[in-house]
N, C-alpha and C positions, 0 to 999 in steps of 0.2 A: 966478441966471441962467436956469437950466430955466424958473421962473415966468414971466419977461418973454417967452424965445420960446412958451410956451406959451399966453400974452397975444396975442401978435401974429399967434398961428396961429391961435387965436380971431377973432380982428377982422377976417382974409382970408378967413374963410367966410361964404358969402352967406347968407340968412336962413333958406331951408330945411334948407341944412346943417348948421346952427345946431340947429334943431330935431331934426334925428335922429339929431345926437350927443346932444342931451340927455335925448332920449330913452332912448338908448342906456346914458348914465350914468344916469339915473333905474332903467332895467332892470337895470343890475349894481347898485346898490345896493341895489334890493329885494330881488335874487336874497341878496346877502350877510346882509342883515335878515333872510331866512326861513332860511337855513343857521347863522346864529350867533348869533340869536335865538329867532326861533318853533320851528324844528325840536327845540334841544333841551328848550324848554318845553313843547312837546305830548307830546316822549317818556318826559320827569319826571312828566309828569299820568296819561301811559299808567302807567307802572310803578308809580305809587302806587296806582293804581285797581289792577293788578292784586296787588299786595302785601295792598289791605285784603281783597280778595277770599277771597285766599289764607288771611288769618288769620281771617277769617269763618267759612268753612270749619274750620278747626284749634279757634276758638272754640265752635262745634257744636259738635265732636268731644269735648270738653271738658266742656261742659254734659253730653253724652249720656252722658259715663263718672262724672261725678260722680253724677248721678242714679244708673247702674245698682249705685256705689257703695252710695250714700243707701240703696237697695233692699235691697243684700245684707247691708247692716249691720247694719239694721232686723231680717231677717230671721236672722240670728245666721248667718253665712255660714261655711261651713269653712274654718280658715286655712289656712295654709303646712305647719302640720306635721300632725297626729294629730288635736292635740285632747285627748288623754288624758297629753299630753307625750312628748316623742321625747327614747329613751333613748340614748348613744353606743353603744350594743351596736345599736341598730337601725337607727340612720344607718349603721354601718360595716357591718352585713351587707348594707344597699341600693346602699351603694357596690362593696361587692364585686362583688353581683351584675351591678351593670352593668358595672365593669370586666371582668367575666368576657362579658359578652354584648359588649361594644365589643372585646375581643381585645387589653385595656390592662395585662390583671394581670400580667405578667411585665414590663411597663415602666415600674412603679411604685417608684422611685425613693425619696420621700420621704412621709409619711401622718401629718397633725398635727391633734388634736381641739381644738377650748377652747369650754368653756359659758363662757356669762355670762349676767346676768340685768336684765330690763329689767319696768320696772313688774309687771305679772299673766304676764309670759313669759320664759322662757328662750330664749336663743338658742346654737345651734350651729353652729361656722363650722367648718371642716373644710377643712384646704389640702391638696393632691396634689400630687407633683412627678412629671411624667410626664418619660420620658427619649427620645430617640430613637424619635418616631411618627408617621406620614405624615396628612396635612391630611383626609383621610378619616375615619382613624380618630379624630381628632379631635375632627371633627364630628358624629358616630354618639356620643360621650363624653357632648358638648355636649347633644348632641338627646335623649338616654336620659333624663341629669341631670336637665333641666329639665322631663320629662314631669310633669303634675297630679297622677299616681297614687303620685311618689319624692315630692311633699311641700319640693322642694328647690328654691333658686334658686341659679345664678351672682353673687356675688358681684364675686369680681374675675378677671382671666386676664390673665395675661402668657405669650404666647409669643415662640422665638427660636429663630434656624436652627441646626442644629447646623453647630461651623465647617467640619469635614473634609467633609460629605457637604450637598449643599444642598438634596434631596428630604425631607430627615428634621427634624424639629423636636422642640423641647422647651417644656415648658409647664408655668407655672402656675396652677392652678385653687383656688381657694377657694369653696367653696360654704357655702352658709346653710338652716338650718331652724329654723322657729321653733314653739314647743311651750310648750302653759297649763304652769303651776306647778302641781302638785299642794297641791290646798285640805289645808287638816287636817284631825284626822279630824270627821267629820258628827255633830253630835248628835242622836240620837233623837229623835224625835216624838213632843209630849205629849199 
């Protein structure tokens, strides 16, 4: 029924009026084609363009670290540890040290060594259980640990609030160093 009176309310407008309804609907339909069509296809084209952009960018970044890679590889670059092999006596007096400079050694809770050994390297993982220590002291831990000159990286960290007090935390850290194997002994030169 709507259709017939809309038929009929049709046919009692004169012909100009005819025309600038239809215009009218011509102008809501396009406006809906550019809203639920073209709009969100020009902003899919936008976000992809800027997406490749982005990984463009990240792909440089990439090339430029595998090269300096490639370079320092070349170059027999100094690893993680020593060089001459890192002994657990010397991991654990560098972690001393810095727990002593971070302000951590009396909240040292738990202290666990294990080598193991991988192809030409040894590896030393070293877990800390820190008890009750504010997000400062932390990070001052964090920032010591990882300096070039300890030899050392972050592994893993879990931290968690302590429950009675909710300024203070506990955490654990496991770090890593890695150190050549010691060759056998040298034989003389003939």
């Amino acid at each position: 029924m709507p259709f017939k009176n809309l038929l009929s309310y049709w046919s009692g407008l004169r012909k100009r009026e005819r025309y600038v309804a239809g215009a009218g609907l011509a102008g809501v339909l396009l406006l809906l084609f550019c809203f639920l069509v073209l709009m969100p296809v020009l902003e899919a084209r936008d976000k992809l363009s800027r997406s490749i952009k982005r990984q463009e960018n990240v792909l440089q970044k990439l090339i430029s670290l595998d090269e300096q890679y490639r370079r320092l590889k070349g170059s027999k670059a100094p690893s993680y540890g020593t060089g001459r092999g890192v002994s657990d006596f010397a991991m654990s007096s560098r972690l001393d040290s810095i727990l002593r400079e971070a302000d951590l050694k009396s909240r040292v809770q738990d202290f666990q060594t294990i080598r193991s050994s991988v192809k030409n390297h040894h590896v030393i993982r070293t877990e800390i259980r820190i008890t009750r220590i504010k997000m400062d002291q932390l990070m001052k831990f964090l920032y010591l640990a990882e300096l070039p000159g300890h030899g050392m990286r972050i592994d893993q960290i879990s931290i968690t609030r302590t429950p009675a007090e909710t300024e203070y935390l506990n955490a654990a850290v496991t770090l890593k160093t890695y150190g050549k194997k010691p060759s056998g002994p040298e034989r003389p030169a003939a």
